[in-house]
C-alpha positions in Angstrom: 76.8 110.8 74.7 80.3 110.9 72.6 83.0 107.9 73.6 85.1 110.7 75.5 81.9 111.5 77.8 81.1 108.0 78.3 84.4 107.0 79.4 84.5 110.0 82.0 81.4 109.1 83.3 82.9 105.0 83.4 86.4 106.8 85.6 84.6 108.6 87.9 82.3 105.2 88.6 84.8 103.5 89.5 86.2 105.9 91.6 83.2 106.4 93.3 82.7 102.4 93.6 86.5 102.2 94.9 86.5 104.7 97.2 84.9 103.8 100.3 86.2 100.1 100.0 90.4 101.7 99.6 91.0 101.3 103.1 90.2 97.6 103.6 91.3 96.6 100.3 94.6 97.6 101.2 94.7 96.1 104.4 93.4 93.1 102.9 96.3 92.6 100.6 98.7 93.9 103.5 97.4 91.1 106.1 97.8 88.5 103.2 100.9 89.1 102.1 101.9 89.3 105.9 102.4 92.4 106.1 105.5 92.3 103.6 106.4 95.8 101.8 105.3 94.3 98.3 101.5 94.8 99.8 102.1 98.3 98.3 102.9 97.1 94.9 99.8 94.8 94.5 97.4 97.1 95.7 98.7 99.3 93.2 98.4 96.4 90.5 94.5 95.6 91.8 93.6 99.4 91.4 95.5 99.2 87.8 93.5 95.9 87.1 90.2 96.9 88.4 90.7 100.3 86.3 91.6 98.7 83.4 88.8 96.0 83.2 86.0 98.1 85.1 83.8 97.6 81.6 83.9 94.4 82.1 82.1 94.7 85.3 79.0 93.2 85.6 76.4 96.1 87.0 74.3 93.1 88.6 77.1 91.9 90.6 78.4 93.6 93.8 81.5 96.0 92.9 82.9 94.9 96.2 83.2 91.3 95.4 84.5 91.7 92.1 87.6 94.0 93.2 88.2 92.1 96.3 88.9 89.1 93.2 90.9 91.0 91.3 93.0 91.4 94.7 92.8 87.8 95.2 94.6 86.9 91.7 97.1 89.8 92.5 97.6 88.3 95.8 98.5 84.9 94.0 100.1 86.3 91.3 102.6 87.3 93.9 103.0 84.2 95.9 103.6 82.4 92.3 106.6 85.4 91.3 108.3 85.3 94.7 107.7 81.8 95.7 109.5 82.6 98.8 106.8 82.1 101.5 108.4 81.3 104.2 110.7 84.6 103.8 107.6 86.7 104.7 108.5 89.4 107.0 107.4 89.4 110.5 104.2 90.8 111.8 104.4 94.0 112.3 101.2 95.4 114.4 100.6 99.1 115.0 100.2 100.0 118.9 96.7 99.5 120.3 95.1 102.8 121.5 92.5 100.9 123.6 94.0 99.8 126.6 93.2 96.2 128.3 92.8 92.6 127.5 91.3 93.0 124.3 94.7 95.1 122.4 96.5 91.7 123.8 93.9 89.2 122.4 93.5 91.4 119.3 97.8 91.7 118.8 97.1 87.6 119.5 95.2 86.6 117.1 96.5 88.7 114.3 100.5 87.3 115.6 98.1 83.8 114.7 97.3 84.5 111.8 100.8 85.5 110.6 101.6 81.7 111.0 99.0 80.3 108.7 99.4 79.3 105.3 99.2 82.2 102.6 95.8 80.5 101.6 94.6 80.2 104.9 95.7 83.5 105.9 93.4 85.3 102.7 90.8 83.1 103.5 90.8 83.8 107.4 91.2 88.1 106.9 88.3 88.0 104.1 86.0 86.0 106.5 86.9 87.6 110.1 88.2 91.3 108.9 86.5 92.1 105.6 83.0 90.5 106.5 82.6 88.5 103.4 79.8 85.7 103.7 80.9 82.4 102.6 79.3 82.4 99.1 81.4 85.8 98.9 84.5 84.0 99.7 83.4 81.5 97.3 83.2 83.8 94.3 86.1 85.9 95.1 88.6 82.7 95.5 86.7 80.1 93.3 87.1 77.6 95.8 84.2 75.4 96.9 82.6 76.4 100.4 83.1 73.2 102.2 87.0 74.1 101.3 86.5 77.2 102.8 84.8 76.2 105.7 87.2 73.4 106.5 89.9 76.3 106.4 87.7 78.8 108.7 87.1 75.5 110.9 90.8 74.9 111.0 91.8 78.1 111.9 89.7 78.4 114.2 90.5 75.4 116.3 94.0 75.9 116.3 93.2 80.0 117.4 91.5 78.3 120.4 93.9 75.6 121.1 96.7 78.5 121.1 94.9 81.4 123.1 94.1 78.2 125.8 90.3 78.4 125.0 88.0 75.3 125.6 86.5 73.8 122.4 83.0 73.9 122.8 
């Protein structure tokens, strides 16, 4: 296979690996970044860096992990340009289609979440939204998991303490 070929086939695997993970990327980085308008600009610096380092990519490690890293340095990269956290703009939730208790407890919790630390909030929206296990976490943040626990354990205690829930 000639260099061009082999490259071709490397951009349309990434593609194809990127693809069905676009959606919560980007709402990954949006939540983070509390929902401030430069989510746009590092999603479009994670796809740049995933694109640009994809042969680096280890084929024994799960794509999904490795980009949601990359975002995870963007994300910091951010706070450490801006260093203007507490001028975050305000939570700004789309309307619930599902009528009931649960759009209010939902539009709670993510209101919540708005009011944790930048750290705290990644951590809580990689755990809680994205799904990642705790080792995931672990990899993607390169913090220890009892730090990451403590954090989840945190959050969640205050979540309860605020919605008026019993701590069992």
């Amino acid at each position: 296979m000639n260099p061009r070929d082999m490259a071709a086939a490397e951009n349309t695997a990434f593609w194809n690996l990127l693809a069905p993970l676009k959606i919560n990327l980007y709402n990954f980085i949006l939540k983070s970044l509390n929902f401030a308008t430069d989510a746009d600009d590092v999603y479009q610096e994670t796809i740049l860096h995933g694109f640009q380092y994809f042969a680096s990519f280890r084929q024994d490690k799960e794509f999904r992990a490795w980009i949601f890293s990359i975002a995870h340095n963007e994300i910091k990269r951010h706070f450490r340009k801006t260093r203007k956290r507490s001028e975050l703009g305000a939570l700004k939730l789309p309307l619930m289609t599902s009528p009931g208790d649960e759009a209010a407890l939902v539009k709670e919790i993510y209101r919540y979440a708005a009011g944790l630390k930048p750290r705290e909030r990644e951590i809580f929206f990689l755990f809680y939204e994205s799904g990642f296990a705790i080792s995931e976490i672990e990899e993607i943040t390169n913090l220890k998991s009892g730090y990451i626990k403590l954090l989840l354990h945190q959050a969640r205690t205050n979540l309860k303490t605020k919605l008026g829930v019993s701590h069992d």
